[in-house]
C-alpha positions as CSV (number, residue, x, y, z in Angstrom):
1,X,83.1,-81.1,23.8
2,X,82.4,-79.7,27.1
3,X,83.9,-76.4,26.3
4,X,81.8,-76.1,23.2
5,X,78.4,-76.9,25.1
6,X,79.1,-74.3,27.9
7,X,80.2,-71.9,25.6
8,X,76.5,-72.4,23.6
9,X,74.7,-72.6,27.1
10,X,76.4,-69.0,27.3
11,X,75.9,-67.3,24.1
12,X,72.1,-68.4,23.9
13,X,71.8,-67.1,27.9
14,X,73.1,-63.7,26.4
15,X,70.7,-64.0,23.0
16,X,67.6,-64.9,25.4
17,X,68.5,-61.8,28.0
18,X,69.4,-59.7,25.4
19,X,66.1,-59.9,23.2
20,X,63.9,-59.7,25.9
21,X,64.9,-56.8,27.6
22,X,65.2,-55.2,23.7
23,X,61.5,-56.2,23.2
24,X,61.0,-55.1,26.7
25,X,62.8,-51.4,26.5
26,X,60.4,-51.4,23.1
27,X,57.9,-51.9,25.2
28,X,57.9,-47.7,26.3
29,X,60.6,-46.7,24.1
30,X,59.1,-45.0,19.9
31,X,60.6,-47.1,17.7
32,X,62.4,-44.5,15.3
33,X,64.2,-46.9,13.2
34,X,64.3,-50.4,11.6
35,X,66.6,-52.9,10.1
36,X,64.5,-52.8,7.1
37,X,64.8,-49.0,7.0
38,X,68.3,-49.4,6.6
39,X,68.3,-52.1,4.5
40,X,66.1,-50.1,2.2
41,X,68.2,-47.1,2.1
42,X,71.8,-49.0,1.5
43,X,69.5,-50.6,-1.5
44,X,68.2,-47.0,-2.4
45,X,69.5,-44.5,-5.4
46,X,71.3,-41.2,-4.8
47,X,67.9,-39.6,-4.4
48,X,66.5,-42.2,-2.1
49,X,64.9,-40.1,1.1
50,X,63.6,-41.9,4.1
51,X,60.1,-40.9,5.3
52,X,58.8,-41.5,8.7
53,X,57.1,-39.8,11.7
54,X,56.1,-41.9,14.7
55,X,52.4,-41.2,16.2
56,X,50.5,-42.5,19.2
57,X,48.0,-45.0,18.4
58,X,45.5,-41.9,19.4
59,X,46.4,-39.7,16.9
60,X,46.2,-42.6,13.8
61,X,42.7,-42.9,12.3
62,X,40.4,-45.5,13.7
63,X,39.7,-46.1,9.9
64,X,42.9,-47.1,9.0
65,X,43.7,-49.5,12.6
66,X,40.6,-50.6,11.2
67,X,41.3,-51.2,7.6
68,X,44.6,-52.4,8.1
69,X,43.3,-55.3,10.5
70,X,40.7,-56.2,8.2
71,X,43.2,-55.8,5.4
72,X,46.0,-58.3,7.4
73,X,44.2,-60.0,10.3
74,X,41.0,-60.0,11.1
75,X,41.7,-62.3,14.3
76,X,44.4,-59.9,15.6
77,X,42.7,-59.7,19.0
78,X,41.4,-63.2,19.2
79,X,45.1,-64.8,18.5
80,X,48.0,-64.8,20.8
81,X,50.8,-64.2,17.7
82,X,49.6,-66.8,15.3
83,X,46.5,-67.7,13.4
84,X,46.9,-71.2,12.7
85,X,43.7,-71.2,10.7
86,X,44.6,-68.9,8.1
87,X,48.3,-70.8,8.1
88,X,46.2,-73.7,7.0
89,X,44.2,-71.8,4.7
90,X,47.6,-70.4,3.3
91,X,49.0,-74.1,3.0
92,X,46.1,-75.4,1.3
93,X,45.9,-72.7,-1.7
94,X,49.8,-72.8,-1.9
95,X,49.3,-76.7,-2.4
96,X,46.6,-76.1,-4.8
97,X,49.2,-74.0,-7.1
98,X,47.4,-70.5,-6.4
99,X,49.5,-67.7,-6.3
100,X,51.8,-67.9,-3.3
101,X,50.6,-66.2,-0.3
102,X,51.6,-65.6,3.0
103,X,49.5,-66.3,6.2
104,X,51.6,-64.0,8.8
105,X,49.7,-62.1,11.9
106,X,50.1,-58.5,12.4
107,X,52.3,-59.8,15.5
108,X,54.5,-61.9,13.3
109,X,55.1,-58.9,11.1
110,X,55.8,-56.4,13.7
111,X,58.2,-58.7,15.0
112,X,60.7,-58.9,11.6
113,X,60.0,-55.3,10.7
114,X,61.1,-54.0,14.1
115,X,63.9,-56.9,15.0
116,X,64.6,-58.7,12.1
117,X,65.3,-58.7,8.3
118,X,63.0,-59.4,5.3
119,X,64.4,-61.9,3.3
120,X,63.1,-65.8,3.8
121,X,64.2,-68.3,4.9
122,X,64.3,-70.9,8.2
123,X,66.1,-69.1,10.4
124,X,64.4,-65.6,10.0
125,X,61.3,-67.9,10.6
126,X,62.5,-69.1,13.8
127,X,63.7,-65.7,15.1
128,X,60.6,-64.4,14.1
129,X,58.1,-66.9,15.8
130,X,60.5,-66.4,19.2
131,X,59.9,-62.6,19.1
132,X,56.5,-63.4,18.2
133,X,55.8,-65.1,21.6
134,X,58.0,-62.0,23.4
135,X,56.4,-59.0,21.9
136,X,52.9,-61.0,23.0
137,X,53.6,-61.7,26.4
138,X,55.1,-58.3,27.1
139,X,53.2,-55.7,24.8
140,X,49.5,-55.0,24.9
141,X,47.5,-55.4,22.0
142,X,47.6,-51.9,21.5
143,X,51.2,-51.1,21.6
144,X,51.4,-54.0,19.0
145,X,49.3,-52.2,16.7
146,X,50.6,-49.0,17.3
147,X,54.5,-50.1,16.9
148,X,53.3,-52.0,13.7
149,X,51.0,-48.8,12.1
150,X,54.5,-46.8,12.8
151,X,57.1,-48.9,10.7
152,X,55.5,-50.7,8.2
153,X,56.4,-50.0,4.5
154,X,53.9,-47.9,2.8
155,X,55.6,-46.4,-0.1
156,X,59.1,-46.1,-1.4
157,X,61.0,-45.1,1.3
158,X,57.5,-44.5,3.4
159,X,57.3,-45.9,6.6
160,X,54.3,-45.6,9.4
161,X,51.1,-44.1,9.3
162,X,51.8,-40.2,9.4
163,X,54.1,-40.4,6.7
164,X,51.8,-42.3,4.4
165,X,49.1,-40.0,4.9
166,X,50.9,-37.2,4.2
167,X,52.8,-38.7,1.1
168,X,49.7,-40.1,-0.4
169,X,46.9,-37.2,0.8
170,X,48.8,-34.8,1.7
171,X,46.9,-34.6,5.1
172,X,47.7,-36.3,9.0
173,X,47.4,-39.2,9.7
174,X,44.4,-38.4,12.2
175,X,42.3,-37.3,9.4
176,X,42.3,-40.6,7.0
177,X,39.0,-40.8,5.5
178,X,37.4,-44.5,5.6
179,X,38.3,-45.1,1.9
180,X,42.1,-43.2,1.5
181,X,43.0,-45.3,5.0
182,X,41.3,-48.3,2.7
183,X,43.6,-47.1,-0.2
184,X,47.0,-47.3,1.5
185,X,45.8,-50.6,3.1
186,X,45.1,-52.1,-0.4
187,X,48.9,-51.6,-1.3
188,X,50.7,-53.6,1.7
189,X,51.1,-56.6,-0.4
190,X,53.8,-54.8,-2.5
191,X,54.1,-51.4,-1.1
192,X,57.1,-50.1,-3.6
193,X,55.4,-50.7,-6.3
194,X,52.0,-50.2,-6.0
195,X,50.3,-46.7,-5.2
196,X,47.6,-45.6,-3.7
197,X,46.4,-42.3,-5.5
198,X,46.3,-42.8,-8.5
199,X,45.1,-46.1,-7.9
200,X,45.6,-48.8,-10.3
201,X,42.6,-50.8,-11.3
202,X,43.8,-53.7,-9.3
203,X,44.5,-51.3,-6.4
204,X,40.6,-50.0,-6.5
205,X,39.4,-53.5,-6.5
206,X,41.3,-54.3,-3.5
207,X,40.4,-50.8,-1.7
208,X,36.6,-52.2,-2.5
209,X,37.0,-55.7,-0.7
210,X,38.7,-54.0,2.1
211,X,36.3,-51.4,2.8
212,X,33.4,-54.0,2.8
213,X,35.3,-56.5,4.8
214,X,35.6,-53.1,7.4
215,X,31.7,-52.7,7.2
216,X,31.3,-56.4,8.1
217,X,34.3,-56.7,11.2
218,X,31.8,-55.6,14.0
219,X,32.7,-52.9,16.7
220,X,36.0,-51.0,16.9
221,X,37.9,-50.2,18.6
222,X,37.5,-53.4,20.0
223,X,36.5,-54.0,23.2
């Protein structure tokens, strides 16, 4: 029994060291590639091409930082990784049998897309909410954002900011407009799928609620 406890003591010593210093070399180090990047290219066809360019946070469009915070958290600088009111906000309409939604911070989702792997379940939960807390506690607000606007999924086989702009306006990422940066925010919920030019009517809808909650967030960047 001893053996077994000393040889846990060890391995979560060397989980706890080792994801640390990975959040902390993350920390100053572009983040070129992601599990789900190659998850989504071992699920990909023969014709399947990965698309991604990492940018500074300076050379990505205030509008879309801003569209894509008031698109998936609109507390992101108030909240230290989770918003506990919009988890009970989420609970409540799951209970009430509305579509299921999910209630995760831009910090919760930076922390699977850049360390972890998309399908659900418990344990996923728990690794995420653990590099949650590190990516917090060691990563500005800024490099949060930045690290998030440079590997989420924004298209098939589009990841990050540049890339989207370019697949889906054919122009940098510096030079999003207030409603195209609205546009590619509008199709996060199911980025494979949906599209952002030509927009479907659900799609427009979605770009108009997002560019109106963007007129009503207040000052950004934020202070």
């Amino acid at each position: 029994m001893k053996i077994i406890i000393r040889a846990f003591i060890k391995l979560l010593l060397v989980f706890v060291i080792g994801s640390v210093s990975w959040v902390a070399l993350y920390k100053v180090v572009d983040v070129h590639y992601t599990p789900l990047m190659a998850i989504r290219y071992l699920q990909g066809d023969a014709d399947y091409r990965l698309r991604h360019q990492w940018r500074n946070l300076d050379k990505i469009s205030s509008q879309l930082q801003l569209a894509i915070i008031s698109a998936e958290d609109q507390h992101f600088f108030q909240h230290w990784g989770f918003d506990f009111q919009a988890i009970q906000q989420v609970l409540q309409s799951n209970a009430k049998g509305k579509p299921l939604r999910g209630g995760s911070t831009i910090s919760q989702q930076s922390a699977k897309n850049i360390f972890l792997w998309p399908q659900r379940s418990w344990l996923r939960k728990g690794f995420e909410a653990w590099f949650t807390v590190l990516i917090e506690v060691l990563w500005s607000k800024e490099r949060i954002l930045e690290v998030y606007l440079n590997s989420i999924e924004m298209g098939k086989g589009v990841f990050g900011a540049q890339a989207a702009s370019y697949y889906w306006f054919n122009k940098s990422a510096a030079k999003l407009s207030r409603s195209e940066a609205a546009a590619i925010a509008a199709i996060l919920p199911n980025p494979i799928k949906s599209r952002a030019k030509p927009a479907s009517r659900y799609i427009k809808k979605r770009q108009a609620w997002i560019i109106k909650q963007m007129r009503n967030y207040g000052r950004f960047p934020h202070p």
